[in-house]
Residue frames relative to the residue before (quaternion, step in Angstrom):
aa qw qx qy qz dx dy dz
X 1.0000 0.0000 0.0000 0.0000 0.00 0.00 0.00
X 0.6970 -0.5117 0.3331 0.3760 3.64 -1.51 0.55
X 0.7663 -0.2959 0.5184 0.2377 3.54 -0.96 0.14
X 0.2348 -0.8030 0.4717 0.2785 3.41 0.09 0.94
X 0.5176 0.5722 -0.3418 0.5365 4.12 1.23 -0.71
X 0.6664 0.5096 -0.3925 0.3770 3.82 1.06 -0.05
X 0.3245 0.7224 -0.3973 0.4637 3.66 1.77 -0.61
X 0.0541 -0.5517 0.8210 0.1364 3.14 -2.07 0.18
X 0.7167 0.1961 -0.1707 0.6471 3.94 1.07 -0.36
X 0.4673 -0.6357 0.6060 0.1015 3.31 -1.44 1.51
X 0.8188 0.3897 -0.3352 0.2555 3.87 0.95 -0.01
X 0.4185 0.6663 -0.2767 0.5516 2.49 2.45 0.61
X 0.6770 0.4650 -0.2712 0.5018 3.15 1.05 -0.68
X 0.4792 0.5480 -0.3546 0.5868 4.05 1.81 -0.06
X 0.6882 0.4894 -0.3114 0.4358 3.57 0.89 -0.86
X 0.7030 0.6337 -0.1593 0.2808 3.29 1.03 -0.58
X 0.6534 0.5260 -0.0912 0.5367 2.29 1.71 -1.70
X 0.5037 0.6458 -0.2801 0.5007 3.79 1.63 -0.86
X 0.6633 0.6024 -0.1450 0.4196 3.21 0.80 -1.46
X 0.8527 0.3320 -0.1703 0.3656 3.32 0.55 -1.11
X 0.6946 0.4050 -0.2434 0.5424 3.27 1.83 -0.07
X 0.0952 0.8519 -0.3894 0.3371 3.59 2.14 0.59
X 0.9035 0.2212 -0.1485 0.3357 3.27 0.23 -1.27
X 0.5638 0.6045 -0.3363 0.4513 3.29 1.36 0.35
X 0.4581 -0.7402 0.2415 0.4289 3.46 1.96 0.44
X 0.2059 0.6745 -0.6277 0.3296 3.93 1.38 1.44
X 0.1125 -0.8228 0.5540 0.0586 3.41 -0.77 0.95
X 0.6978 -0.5339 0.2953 0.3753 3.38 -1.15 0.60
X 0.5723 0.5573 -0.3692 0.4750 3.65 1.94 -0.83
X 0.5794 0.5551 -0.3605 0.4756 3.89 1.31 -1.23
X 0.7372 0.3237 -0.3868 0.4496 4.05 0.20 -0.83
X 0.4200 0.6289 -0.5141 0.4047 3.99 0.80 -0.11
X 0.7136 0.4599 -0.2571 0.4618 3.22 0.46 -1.79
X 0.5989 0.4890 -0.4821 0.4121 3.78 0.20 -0.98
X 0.9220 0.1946 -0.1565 0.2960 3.51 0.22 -0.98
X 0.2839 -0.9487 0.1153 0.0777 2.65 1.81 0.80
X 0.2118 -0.6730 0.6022 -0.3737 2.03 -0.54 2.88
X 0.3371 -0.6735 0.6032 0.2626 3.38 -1.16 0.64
X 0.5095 0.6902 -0.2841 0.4281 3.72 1.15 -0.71
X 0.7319 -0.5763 0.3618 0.0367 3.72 -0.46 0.40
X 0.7444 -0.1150 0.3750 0.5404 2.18 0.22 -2.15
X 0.3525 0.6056 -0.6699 0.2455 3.75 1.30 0.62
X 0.6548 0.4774 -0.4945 0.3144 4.06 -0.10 -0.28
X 0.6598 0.3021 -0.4852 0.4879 3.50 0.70 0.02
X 0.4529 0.5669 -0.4851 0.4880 3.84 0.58 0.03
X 0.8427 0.3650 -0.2422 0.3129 3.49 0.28 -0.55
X 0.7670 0.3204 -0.3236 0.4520 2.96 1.72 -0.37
X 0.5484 0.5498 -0.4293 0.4613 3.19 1.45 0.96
X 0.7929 -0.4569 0.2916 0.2786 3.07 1.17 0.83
X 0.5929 0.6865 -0.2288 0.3533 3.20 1.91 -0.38
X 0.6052 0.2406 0.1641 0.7409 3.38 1.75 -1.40
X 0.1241 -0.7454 0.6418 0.1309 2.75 -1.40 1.33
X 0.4770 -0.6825 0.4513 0.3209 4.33 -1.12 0.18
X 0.4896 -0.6654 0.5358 0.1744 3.43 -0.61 1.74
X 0.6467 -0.5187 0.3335 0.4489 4.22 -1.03 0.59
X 0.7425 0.3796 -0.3960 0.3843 3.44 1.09 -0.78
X 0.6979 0.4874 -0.3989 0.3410 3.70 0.88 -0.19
X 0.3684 0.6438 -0.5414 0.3958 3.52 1.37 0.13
X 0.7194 0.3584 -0.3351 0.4915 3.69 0.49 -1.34
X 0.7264 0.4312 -0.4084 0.3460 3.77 0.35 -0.22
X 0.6056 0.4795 -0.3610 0.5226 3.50 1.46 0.10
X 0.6035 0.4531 -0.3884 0.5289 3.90 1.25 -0.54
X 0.7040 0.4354 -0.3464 0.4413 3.72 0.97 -0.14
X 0.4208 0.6345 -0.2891 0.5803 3.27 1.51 -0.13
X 0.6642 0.3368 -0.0564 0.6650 4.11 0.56 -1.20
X 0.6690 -0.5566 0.4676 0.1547 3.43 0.25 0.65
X 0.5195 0.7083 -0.3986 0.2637 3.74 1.02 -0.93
X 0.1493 -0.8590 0.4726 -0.1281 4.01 -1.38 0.98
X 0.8638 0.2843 0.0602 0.4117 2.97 0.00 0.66
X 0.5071 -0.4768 0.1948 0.6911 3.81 -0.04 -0.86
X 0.3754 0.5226 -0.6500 0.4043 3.91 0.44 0.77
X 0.5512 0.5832 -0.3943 0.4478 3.87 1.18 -0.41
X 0.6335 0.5876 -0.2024 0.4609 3.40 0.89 -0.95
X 0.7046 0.3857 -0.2457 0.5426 3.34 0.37 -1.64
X 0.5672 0.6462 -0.3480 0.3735 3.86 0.70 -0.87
X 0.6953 0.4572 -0.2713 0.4837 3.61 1.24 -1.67
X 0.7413 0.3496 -0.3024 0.4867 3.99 0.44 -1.12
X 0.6320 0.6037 -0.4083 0.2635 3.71 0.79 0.02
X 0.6870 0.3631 -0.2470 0.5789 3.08 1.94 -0.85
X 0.6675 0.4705 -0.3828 0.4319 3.99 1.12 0.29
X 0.2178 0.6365 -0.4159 0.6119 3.47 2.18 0.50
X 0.8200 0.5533 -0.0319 0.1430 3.04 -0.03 -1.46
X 0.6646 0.2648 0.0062 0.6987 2.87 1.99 -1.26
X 0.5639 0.6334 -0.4081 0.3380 3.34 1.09 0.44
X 0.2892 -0.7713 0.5458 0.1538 3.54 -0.59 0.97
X 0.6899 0.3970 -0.3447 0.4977 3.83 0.60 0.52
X 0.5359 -0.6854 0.4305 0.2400 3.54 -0.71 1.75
X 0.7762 0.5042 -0.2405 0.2922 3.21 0.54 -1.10
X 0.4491 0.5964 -0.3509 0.5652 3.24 1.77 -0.98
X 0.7637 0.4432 -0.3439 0.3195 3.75 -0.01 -1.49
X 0.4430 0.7554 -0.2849 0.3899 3.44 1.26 -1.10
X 0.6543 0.5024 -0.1343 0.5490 3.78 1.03 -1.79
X 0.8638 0.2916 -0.1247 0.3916 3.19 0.05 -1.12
X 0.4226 0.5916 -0.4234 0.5405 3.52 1.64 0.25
X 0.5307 0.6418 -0.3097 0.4589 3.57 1.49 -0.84
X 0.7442 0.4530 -0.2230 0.4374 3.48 0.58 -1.14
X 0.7299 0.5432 -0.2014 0.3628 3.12 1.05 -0.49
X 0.5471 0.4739 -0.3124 0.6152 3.21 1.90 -0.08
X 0.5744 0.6223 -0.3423 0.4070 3.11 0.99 -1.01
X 0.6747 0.4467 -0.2943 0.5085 3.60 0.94 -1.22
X 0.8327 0.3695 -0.2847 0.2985 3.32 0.40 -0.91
X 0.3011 0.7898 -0.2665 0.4632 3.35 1.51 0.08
X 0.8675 0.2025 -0.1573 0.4263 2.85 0.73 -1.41
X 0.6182 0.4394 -0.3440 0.5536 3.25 1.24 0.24
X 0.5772 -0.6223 0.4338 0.3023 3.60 1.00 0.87
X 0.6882 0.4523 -0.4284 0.3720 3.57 0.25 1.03
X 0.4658 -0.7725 0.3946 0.1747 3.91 -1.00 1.13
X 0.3046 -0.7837 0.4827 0.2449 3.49 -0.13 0.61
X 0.6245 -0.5646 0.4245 0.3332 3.91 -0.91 0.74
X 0.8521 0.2667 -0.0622 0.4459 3.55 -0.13 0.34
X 0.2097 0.8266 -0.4235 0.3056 3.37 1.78 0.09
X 0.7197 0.4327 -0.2664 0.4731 3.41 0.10 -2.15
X 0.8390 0.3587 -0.2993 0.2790 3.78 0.03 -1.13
X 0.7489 0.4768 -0.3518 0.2965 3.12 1.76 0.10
X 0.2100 0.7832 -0.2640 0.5223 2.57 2.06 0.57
X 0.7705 0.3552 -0.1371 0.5112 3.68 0.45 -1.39
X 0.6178 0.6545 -0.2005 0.3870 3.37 1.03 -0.55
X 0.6610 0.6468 -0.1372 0.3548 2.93 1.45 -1.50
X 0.5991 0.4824 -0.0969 0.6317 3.83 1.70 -0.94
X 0.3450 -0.4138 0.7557 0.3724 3.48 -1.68 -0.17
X 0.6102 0.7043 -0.3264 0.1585 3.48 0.29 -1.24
X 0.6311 0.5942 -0.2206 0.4471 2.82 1.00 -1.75
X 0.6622 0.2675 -0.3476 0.6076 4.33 0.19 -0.90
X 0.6434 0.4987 -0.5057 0.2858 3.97 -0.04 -0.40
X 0.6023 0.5947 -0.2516 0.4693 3.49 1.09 -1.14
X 0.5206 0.7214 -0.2488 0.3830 3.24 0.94 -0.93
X 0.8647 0.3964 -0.0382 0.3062 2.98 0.70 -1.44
X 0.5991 0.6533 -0.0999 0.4520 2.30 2.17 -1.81
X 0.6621 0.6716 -0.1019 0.3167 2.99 0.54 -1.51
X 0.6804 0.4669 -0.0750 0.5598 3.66 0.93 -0.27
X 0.7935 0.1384 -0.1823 0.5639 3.00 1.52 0.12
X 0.6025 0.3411 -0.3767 0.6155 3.30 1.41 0.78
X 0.1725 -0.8706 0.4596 0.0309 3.47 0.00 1.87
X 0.7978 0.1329 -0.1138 0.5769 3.79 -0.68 1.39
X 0.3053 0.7913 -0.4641 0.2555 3.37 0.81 0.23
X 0.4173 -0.7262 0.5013 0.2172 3.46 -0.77 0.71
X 0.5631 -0.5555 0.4733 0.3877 3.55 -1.05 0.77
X 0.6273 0.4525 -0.4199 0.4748 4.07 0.84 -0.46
X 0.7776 0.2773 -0.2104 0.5237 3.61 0.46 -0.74
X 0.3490 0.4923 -0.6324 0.4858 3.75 0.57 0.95
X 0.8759 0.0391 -0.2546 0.4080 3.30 0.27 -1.31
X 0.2546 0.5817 -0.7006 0.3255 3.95 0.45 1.01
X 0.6793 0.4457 -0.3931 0.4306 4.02 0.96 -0.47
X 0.5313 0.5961 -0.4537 0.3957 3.70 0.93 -0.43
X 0.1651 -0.7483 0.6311 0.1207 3.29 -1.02 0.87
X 0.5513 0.4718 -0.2165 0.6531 3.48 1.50 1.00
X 0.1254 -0.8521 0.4849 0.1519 3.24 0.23 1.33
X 0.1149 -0.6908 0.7134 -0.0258 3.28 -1.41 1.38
X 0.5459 -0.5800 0.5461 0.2595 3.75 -1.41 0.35
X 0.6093 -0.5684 0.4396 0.3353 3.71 -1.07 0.87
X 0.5540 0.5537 -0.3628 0.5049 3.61 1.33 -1.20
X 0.6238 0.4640 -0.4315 0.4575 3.75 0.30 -1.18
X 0.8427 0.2736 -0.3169 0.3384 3.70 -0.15 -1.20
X 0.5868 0.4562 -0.5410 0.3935 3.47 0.78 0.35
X 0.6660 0.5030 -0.4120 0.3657 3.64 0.59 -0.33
X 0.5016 0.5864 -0.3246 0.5470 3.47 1.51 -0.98
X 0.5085 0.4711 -0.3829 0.6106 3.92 0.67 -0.51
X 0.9012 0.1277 -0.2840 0.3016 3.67 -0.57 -0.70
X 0.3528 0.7431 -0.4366 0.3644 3.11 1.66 0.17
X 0.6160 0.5749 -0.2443 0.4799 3.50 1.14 -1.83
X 0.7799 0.4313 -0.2598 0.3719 3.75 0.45 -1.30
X 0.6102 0.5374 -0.3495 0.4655 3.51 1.13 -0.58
X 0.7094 0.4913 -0.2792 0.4213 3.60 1.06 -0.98
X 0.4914 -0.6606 0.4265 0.3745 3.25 1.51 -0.37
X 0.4607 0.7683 -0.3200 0.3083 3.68 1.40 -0.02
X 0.6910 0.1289 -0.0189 0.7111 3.35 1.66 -1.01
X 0.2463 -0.8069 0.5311 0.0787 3.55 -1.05 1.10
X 0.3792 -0.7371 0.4553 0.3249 3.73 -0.64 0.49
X 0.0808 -0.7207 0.6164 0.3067 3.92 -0.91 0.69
X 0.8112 -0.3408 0.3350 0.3370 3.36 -2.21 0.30
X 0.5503 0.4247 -0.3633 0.6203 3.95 1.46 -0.66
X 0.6526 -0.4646 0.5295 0.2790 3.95 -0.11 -0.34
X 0.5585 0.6090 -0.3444 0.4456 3.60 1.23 0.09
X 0.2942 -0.8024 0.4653 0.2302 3.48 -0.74 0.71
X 0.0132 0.7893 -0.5926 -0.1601 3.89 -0.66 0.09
X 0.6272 -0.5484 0.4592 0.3083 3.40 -1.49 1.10
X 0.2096 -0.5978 0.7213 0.2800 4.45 -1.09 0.47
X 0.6662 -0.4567 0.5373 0.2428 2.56 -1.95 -0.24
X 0.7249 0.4032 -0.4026 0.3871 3.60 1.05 -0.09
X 0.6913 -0.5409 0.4211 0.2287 2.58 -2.13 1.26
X 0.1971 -0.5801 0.7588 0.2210 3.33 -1.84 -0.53
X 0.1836 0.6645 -0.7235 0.0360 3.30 -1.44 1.29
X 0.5779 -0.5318 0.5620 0.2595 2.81 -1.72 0.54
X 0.0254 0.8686 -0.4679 -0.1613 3.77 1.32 -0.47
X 0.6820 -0.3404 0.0952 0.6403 4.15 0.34 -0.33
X 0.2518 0.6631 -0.6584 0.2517 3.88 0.65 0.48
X 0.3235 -0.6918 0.6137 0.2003 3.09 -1.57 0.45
X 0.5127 0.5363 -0.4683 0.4798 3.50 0.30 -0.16
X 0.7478 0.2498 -0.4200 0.4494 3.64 -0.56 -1.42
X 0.3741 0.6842 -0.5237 0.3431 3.80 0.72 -0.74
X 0.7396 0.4706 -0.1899 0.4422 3.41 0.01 -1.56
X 0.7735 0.3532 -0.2279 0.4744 3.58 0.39 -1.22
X 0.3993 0.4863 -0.5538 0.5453 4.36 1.24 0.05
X 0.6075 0.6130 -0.3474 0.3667 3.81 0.29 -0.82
X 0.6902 0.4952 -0.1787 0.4965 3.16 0.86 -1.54
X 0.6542 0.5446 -0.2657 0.4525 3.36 1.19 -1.44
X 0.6176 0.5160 -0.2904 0.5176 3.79 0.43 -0.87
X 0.7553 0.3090 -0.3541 0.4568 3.46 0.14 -1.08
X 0.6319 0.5238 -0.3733 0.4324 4.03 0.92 -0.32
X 0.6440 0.4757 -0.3577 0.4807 3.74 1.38 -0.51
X 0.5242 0.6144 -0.3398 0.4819 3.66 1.48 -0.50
X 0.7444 0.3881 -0.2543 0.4802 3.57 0.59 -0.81
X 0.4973 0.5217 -0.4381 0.5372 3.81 1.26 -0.46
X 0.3798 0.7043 -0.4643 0.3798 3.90 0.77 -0.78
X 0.6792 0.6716 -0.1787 0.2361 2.83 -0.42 -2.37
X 0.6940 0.4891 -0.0569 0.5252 2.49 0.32 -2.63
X 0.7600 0.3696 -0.3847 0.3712 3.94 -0.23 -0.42
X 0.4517 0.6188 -0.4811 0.4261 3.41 1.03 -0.75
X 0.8242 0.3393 -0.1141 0.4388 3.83 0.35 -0.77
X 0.7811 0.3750 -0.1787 0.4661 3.72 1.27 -0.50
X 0.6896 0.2303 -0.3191 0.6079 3.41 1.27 -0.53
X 0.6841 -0.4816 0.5216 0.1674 3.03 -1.91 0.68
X 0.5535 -0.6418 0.4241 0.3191 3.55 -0.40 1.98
X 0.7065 0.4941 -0.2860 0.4182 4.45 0.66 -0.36
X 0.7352 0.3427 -0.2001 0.5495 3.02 1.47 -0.06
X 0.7242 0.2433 -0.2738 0.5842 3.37 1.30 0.80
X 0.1729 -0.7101 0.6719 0.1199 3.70 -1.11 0.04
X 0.0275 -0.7684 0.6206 -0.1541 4.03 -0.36 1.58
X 0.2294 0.7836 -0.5647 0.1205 3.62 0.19 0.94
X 0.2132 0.7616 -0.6081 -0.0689 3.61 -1.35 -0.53
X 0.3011 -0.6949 0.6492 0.0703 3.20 -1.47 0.40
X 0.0892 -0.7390 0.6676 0.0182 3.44 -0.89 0.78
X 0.3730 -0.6923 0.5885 -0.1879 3.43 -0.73 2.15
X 0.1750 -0.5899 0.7665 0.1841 3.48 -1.45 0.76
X 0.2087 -0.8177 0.5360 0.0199 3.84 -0.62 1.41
X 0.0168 0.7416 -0.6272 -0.2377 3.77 -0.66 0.06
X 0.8683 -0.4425 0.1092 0.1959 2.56 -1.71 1.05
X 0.7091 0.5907 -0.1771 0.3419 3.15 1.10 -1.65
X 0.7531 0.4545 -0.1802 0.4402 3.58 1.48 -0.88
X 0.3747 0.7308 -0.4931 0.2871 3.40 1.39 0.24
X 0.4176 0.7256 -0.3668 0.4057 3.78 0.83 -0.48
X 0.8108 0.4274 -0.0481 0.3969 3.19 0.77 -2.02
X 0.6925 0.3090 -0.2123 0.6164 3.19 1.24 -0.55
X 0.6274 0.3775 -0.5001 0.4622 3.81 0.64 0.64
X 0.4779 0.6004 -0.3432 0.5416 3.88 1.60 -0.40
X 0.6587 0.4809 -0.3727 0.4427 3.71 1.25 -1.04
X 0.7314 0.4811 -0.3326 0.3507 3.75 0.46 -1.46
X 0.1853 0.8866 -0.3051 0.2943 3.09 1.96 -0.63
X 0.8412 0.4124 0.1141 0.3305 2.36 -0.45 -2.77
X 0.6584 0.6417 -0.1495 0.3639 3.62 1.43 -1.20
X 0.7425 0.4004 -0.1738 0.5081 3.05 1.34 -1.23
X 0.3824 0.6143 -0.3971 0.5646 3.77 1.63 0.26
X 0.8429 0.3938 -0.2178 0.2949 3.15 0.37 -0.95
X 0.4387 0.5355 -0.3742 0.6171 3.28 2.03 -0.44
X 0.7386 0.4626 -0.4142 0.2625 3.52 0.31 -0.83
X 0.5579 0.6608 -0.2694 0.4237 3.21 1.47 -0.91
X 0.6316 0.5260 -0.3099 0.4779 3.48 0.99 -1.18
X 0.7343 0.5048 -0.3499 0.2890 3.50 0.73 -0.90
X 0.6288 0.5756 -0.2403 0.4643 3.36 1.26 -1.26
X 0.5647 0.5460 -0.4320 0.4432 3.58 0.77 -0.23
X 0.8570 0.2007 -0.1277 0.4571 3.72 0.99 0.39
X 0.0642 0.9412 -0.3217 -0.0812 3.23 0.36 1.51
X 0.4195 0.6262 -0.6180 0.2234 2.94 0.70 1.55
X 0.0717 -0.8576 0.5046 0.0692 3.76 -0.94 0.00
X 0.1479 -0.8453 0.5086 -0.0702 3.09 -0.91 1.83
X 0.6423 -0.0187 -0.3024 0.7040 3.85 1.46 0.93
X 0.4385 -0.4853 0.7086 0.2646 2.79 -1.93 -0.19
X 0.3379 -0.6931 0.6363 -0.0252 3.47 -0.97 1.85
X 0.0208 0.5629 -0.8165 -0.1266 3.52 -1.55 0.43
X 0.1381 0.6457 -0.7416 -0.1182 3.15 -1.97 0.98
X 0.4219 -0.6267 0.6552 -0.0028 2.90 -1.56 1.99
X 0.1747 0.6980 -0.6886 -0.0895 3.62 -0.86 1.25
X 0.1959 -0.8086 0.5548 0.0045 3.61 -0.91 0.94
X 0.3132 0.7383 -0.5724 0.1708 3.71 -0.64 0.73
X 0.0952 -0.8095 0.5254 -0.2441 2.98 -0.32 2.07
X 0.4297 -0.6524 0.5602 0.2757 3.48 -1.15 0.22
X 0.1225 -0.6610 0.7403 0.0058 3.57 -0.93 1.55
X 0.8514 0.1237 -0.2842 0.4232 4.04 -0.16 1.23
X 0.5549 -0.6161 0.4040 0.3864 3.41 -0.69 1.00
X 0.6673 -0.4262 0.2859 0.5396 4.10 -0.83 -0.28
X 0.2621 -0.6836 0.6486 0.2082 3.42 -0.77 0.47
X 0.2727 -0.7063 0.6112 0.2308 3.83 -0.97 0.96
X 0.0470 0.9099 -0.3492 -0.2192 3.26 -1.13 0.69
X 0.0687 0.7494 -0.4685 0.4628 2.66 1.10 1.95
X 0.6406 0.4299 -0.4284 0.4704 3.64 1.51 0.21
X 0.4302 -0.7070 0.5178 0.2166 3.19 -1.70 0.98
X 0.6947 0.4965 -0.2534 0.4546 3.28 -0.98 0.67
X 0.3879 -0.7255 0.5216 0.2261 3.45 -1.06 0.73
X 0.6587 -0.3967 0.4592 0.4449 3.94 -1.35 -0.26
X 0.5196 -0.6255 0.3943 0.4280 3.63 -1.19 1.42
């Protein structure tokens, strides 16, 4: 199995570690005992998500897994990452965890996409880039109509090349691959799409007042929804944003870089309507 400093989730790296010693007849009651539980089965609770591991049972599960050293470390902020319910906290402690692994020369799963995620910049370049051949880093962003810092677009640049998103030709020009970026059940890039959305929302805003009412379309509608049809109308926006995508690819030339923000949120907790009467 991977390297425990290779993990972004500590209950993957239990599943594994369970897994890989499965067929040799280590049960789920034998790795309890090691880290001694009276419970059975609290380690598969936990790595199903069921139970979470208090500070003293991390060290009795990293002593359990064999773990030493600064895998002991990376082991402790990976499973209080993990169980933390406050972005910003996880953010921090996602820090330490590169930071450790870094120094011991090792990549964490999900780096690159949290990396690309982390910027607007990073998908704009993407696009941009590839059609603006030899461009300087000043006149990349003389095209942003969003002011970004030369530092940003050079890191966004090696962001793209590390992820494998943008490729370098033999003239110095960059061209866009064909591979994707998902977040697929990682938690981190997870966190940074969040970040990303809330950073494409505020670029919004910002257009409402900078671009030119012909060069954008800002609408919405605000709907009393029942429950039952949300499905249909998240299967619909679904369907919609395929179909923009489709429209685009049917032409590979490209003279801006487009954000489209679709957004459909709830502005009121459920409303029962089993109450009588209207609002005072």
């Amino acid at each position: 199995m991977k390297p425990v400093m290779q993990y972004s989730d500590f209950r993957e790296f239990l599943r594994d570690f369970y897994q890989e010693r499965k067929p040799y007849g280590f049960s789920f009651r034998e790795f309890s005992k090691l880290a001694g539980y009276s419970s059975p089965v609290f380690l598969k609770l936990v790595i199903e998500g069921k139970a979470n591991l208090s500070e003293r049972g991390t060290e009795r599960v990293a002593n359990a897994t064999g773990l030493v050293g600064a895998d002991v470390e990376y082991f402790r902020i990976l499973v209080a990452m993990n169980q933390s319910k406050n972005a910003e906290e996880k953010k921090l402690l996602f820090k330490e965890l590169r930071s450790i692994a870094k120094s011991n020369k090792v990549k964490i799963v999900g780096e690159d996409q949290y990396d690309y995620y982390e910027s607007w910049v990073s998908p704009v370049l993407r696009e941009a880039l590839p059609h603006m051949a030899k461009s300087k880093v000043s006149e990349v962003a003389d095209k942003l109509i969003f002011k970004s810092s030369a530092a940003e677009i050079r890191k966004s640049i090696q962001v793209l090349l590390n992820a494998g998103l943008l490729s370098k030709n033999a003239d110095g020009t960059l061209t866009q691959t064909n591979q994707k970026i998902s977040t697929g059940n990682l938690e981190m890039p997870s966190l940074a799409v969040r970040d990303m959305h809330r950073q494409m929302g505020e670029l919004a805003v910002q257009a409402l007042a900078t671009v030119p009412v012909e060069e954008r379309d800002i609408s919405g509608l605000t709907l009393g929804v029942p429950e039952n049809i949300l499905p249909r109308i998240r299967a619909e926006i679904a369907e919609f944003r395929r179909r923009i995508s489709n429209i685009v690819t049917e032409s590979p030339e490209t003279d801006r870089v487009y954000r489209l923000n679709v957004q459909f949120f709830p502005l009121t907790k459920k409303i029962s309507s089993s109450v009588e009467g209207g609002a005072a």
